[in-house]
C-alpha positions as CSV (number, residue, x, y, z in Angstrom):
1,X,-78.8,90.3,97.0
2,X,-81.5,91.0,99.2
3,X,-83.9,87.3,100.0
4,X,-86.3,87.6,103.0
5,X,-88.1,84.1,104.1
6,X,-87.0,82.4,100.8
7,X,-85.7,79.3,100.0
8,X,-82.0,79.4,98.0
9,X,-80.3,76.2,97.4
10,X,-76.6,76.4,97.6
11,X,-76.7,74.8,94.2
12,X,-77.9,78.0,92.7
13,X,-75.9,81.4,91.8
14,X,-77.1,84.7,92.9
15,X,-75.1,87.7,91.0
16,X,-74.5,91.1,93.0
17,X,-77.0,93.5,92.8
18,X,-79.9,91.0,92.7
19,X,-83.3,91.5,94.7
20,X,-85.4,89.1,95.3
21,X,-88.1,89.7,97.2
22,X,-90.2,87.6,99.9
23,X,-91.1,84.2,99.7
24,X,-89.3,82.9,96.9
25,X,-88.7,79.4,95.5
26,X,-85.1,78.8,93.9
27,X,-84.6,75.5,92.3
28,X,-81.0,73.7,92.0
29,X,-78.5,75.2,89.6
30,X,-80.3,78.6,89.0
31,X,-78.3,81.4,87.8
32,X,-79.6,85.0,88.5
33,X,-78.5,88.2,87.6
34,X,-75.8,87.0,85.1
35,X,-73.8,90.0,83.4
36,X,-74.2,90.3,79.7
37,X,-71.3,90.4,77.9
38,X,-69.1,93.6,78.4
39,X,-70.7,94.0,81.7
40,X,-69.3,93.5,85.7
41,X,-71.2,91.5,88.2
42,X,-73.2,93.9,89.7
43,X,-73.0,96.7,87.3
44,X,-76.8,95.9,86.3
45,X,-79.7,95.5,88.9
46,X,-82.1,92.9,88.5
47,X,-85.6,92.7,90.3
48,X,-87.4,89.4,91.0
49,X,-90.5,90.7,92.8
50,X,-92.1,88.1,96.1
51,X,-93.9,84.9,95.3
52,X,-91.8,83.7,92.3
53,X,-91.4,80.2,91.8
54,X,-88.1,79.5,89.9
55,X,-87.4,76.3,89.1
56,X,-84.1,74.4,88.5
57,X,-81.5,75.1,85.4
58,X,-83.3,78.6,84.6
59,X,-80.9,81.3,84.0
60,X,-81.5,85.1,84.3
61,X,-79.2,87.9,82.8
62,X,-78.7,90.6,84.9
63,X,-80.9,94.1,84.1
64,X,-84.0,92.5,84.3
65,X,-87.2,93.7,86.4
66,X,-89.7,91.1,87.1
67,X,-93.0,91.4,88.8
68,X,-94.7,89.9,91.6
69,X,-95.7,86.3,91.6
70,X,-93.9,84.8,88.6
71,X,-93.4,81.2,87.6
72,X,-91.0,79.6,85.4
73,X,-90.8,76.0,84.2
74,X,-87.5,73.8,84.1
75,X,-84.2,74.8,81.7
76,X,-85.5,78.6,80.9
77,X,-83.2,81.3,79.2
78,X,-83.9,84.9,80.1
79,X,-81.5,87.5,78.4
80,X,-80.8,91.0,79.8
81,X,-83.1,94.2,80.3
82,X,-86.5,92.7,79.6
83,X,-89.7,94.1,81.8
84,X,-91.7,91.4,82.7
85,X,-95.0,92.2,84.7
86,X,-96.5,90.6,87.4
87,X,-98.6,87.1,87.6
88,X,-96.4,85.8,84.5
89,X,-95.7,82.1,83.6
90,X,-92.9,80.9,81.2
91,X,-92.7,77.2,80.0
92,X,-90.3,74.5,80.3
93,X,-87.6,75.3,77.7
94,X,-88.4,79.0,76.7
95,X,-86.3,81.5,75.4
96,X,-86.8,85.2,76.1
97,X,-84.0,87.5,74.2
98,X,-83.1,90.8,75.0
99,X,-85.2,94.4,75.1
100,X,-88.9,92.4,75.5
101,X,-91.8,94.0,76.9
102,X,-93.9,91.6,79.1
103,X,-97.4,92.8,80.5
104,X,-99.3,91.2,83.2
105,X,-100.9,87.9,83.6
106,X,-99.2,86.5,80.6
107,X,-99.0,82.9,80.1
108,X,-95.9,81.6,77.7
109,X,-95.7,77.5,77.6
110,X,-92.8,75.2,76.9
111,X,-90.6,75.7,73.9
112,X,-91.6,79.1,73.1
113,X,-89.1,81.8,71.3
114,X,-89.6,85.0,72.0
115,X,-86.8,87.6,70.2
116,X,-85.3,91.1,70.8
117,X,-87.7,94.0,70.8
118,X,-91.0,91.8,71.1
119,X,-93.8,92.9,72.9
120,X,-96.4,91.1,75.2
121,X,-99.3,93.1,76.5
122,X,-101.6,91.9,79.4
123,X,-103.7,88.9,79.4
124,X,-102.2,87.3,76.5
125,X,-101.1,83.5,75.9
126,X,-98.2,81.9,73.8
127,X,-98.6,77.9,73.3
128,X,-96.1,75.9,73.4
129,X,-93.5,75.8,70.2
130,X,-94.4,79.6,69.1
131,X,-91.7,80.7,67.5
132,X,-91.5,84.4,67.0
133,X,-89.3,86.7,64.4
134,X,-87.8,90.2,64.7
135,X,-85.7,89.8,61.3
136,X,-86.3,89.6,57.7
137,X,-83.3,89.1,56.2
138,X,-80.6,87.2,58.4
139,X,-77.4,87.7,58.3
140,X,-77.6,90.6,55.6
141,X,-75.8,94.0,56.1
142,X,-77.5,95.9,58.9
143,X,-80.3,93.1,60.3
144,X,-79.0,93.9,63.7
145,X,-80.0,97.9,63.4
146,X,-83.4,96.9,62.0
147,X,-85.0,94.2,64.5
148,X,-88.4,94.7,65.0
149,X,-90.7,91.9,66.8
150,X,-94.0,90.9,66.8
151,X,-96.4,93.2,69.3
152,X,-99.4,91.1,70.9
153,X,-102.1,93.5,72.0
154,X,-104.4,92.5,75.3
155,X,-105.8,89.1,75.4
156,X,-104.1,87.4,72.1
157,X,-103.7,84.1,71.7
158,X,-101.1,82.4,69.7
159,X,-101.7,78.3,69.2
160,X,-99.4,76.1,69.0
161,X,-96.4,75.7,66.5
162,X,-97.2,78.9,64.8
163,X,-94.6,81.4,63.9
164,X,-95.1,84.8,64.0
165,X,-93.2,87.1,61.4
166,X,-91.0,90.7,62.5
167,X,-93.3,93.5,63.2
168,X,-96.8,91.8,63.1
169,X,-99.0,93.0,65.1
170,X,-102.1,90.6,66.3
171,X,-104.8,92.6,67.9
172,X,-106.3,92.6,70.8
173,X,-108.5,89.3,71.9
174,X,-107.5,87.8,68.2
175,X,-106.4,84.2,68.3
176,X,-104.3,82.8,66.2
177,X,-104.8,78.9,65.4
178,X,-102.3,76.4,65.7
179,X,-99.7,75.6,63.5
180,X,-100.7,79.2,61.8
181,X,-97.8,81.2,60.0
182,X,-98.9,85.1,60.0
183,X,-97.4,86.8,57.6
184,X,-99.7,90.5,58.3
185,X,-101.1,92.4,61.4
186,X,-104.4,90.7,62.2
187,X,-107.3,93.0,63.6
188,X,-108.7,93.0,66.8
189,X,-111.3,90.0,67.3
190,X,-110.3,87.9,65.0
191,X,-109.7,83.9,64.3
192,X,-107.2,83.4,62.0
193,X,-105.8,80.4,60.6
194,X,-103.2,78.7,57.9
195,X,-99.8,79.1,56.2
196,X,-100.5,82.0,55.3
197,X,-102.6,82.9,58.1
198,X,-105.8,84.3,56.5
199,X,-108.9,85.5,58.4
200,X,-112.0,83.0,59.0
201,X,-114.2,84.4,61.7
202,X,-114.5,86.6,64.4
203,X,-113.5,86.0,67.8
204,X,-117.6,86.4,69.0
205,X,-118.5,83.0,66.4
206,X,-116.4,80.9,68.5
207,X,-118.3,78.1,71.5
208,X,-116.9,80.1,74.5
């Protein structure tokens, strides 16, 4: 573990092989760098980059890189091998799987689920209670080999209580409205709304 001019309660665990860098806030009974099952503290690195702010009962598997400046709320789960970029805020009670891609400046709030094999690109924002799904049929023969998640382009939005199904894709600076279930990929600039989510306007019609 490498921690310059950070603070580290001794409530906390720190894993082998962890590096965090400068200036980092560690809240009481974090765990960092946990081994996923199969694995040996310290057979995975893990990469916290300076600045991050990570309060209490938030636990990170080992394998994941992290960018600069990032933020979590209280009780968060992180699973292994995730990229996460840089300026990126996660939500009181937020679960991040395994195999997720995380782009800069990305705001996720409380509650949120975000499965295996989900991507996040830059800019985007995930309200609180978004649920999203990388299978179609649970617990049938081969759902493991054929997770795919939802993809957010650059600048979605996803409001809150809405639940996003495997594979959809919402394009870039679309916004999804609250309590929305989207069923389809929704184009670029777009407001979409309702169970199913259907198109009502584009992005440039709304007040701001």
């Amino acid at each position: 573990m490498v921690v310059r001019q950070s603070r580290l309660p001794g409530k906390c665990k720190i894993y082998k092989n962890v590096k965090i860098g400068r200036n980092a806030q560690i809240g009481d009974y974090v765990i960092i760098g946990l081994p996923p099952r199969g694995l040996l503290d310290g057979e995975t690195k893990t990469r916290v980059g300076k600045n991050a702010i990570i309060r209490s009962h938030t636990v990170i598997y080992a394998g994941n890189v992290i960018g600069d400046n990032f933020q979590t709320g209280h009780g968060i789960l992180i699973r292994e091998n995730n990229i996460i970029g840089s300026n990126v805020r996660v939500g009181t009670g937020s679960d991040i799987e395994y195999e997720v891609k995380i782009g800069d400046n990305v705001l996720i709030h409380s509650r949120a689920f975000i499965p295996e094999f989900s991507i996040i690109e830059d800019d985007c924002y995930v309200g609180p209670n978004v649920v999203f799904t990388n299978t179609k049929y649970p617990l049938s023969p081969g759902a493991k080999r054929s997770f795919k998640g939802p993809i957010l382009k650059k600048k979605a939005k996803i409001g809150a209580n809405s639940t996003i199904l495997p594979g959809v894709i919402i394009g870039e600076n679309s916004l999804v409205g609250a309590g929305s279930v989207v069923t389809k990929d929704v184009p670029p600039n777009k407001v979409v709304i309702g169970s199913p989510a259907k198109i009502i306007k584009d992005i440039s019609a709304l007040p701001y």
